[in-house]
VMD Tcl script that draws the C-alpha trace (Angstrom):
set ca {
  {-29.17 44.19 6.24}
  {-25.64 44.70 5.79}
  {-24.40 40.93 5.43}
  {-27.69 40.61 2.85}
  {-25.66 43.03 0.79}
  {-22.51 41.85 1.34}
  {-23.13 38.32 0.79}
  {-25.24 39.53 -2.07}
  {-22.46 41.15 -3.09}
  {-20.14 37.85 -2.64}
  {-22.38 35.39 -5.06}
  {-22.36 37.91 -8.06}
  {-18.28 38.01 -7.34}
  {-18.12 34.53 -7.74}
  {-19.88 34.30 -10.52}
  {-18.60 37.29 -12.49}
  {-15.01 35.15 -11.43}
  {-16.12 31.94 -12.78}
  {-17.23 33.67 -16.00}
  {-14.05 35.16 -16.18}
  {-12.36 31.84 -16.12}
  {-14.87 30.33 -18.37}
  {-14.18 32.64 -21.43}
  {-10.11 32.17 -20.50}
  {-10.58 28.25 -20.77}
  {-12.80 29.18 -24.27}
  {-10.68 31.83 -25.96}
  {-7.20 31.82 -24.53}
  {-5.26 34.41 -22.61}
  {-5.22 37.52 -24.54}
  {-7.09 35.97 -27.80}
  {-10.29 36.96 -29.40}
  {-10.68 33.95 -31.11}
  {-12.39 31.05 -29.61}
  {-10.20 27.66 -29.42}
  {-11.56 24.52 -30.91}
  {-13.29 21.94 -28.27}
  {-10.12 19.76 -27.02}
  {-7.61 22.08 -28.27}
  {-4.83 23.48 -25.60}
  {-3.81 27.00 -25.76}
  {-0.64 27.40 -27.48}
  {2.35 26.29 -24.66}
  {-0.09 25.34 -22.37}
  {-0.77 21.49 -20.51}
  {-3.50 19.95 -18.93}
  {-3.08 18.36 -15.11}
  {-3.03 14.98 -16.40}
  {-0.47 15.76 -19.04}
  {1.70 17.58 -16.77}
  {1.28 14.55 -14.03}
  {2.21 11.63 -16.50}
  {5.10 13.32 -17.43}
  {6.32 14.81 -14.04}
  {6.01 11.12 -12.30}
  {7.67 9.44 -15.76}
  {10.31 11.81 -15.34}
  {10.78 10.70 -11.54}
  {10.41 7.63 -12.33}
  {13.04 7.76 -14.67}
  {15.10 10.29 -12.01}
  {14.79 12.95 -14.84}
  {15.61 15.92 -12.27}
  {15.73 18.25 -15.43}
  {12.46 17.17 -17.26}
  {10.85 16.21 -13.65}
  {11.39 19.92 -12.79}
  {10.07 21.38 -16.30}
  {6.96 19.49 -16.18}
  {6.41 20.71 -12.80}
  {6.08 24.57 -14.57}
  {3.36 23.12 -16.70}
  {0.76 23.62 -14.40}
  {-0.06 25.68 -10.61}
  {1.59 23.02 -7.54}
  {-2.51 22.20 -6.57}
  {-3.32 21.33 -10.14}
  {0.02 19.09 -10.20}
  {-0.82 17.43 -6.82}
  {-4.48 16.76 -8.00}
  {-3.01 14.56 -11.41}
  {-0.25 12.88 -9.71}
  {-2.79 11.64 -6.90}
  {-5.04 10.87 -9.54}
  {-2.63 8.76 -11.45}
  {-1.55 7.34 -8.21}
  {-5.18 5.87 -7.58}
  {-5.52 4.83 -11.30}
  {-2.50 2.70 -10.90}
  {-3.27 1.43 -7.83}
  {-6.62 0.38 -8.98}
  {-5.07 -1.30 -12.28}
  {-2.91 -3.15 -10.31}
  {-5.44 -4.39 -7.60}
  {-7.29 -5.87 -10.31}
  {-3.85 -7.51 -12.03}
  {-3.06 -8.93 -8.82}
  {-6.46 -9.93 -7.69}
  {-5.83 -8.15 -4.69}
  {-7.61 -4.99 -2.70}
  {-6.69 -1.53 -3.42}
  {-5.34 -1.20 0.42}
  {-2.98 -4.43 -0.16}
  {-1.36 -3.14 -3.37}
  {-0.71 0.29 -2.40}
  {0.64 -0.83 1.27}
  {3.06 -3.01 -0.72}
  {4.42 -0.54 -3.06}
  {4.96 1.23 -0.18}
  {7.00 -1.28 1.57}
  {4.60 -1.37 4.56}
  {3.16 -4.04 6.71}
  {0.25 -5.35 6.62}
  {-2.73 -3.64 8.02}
}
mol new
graphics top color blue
foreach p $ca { graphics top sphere $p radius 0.5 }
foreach p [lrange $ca 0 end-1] q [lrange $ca 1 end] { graphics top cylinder $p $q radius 0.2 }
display resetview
């Protein structure tokens, strides 16, 4: 009966948690006043903001702008946009080339062929 509570106990957690990010993601840190739809918090960046510019600024060996836009967002969210730009670009270039996915990203890698 125990673990019935206590897993009990563990969905309403969840969910009061998820709420809790909900009304953060609708009104802001600290603010009473809902955002409009689309609009960012004040200072804040989404992952896909914050990954364009990071891997621009690489790109461009920005160590100064690479390692602000790194701040933007938590390390996970960062890692989740740059490997989502990574397959976006990959993909864009298969099709430019006429090539597979697996060809283009071996060869901007400088590996051999599989």
């Amino acid at each position: 009966m125990t673990g019935f509570l206590g897993g009990i106990s563990g969905v309403f957690r969840g969910l009061r948690d998820f709420f809790a990010r909900v009304r953060t993601a609708v009104y802001g840190p600290g603010s009473d006043e809902p955002r409009a739809p689309g609009a960012k918090a004040k200072g804040r960046h989404n992952i896909f903001e914050a990954a364009a510019a990071h891997v621009a600024a690489c790109a461009e060996e920005d160590d100064e702008r690479s390692a602000e836009t790194a701040e933007w967002v938590s390390p996970e969210a960062l890692a989740f946009g740059i490997n989502e730009l990574a397959c976006r670009a990959v993909i864009a270039l298969a099709r430019e080339r006429g090539e597979s996915p697996r060809t283009v990203a071996r060869d901007l890698l400088n590996l051999p062929v599989a």
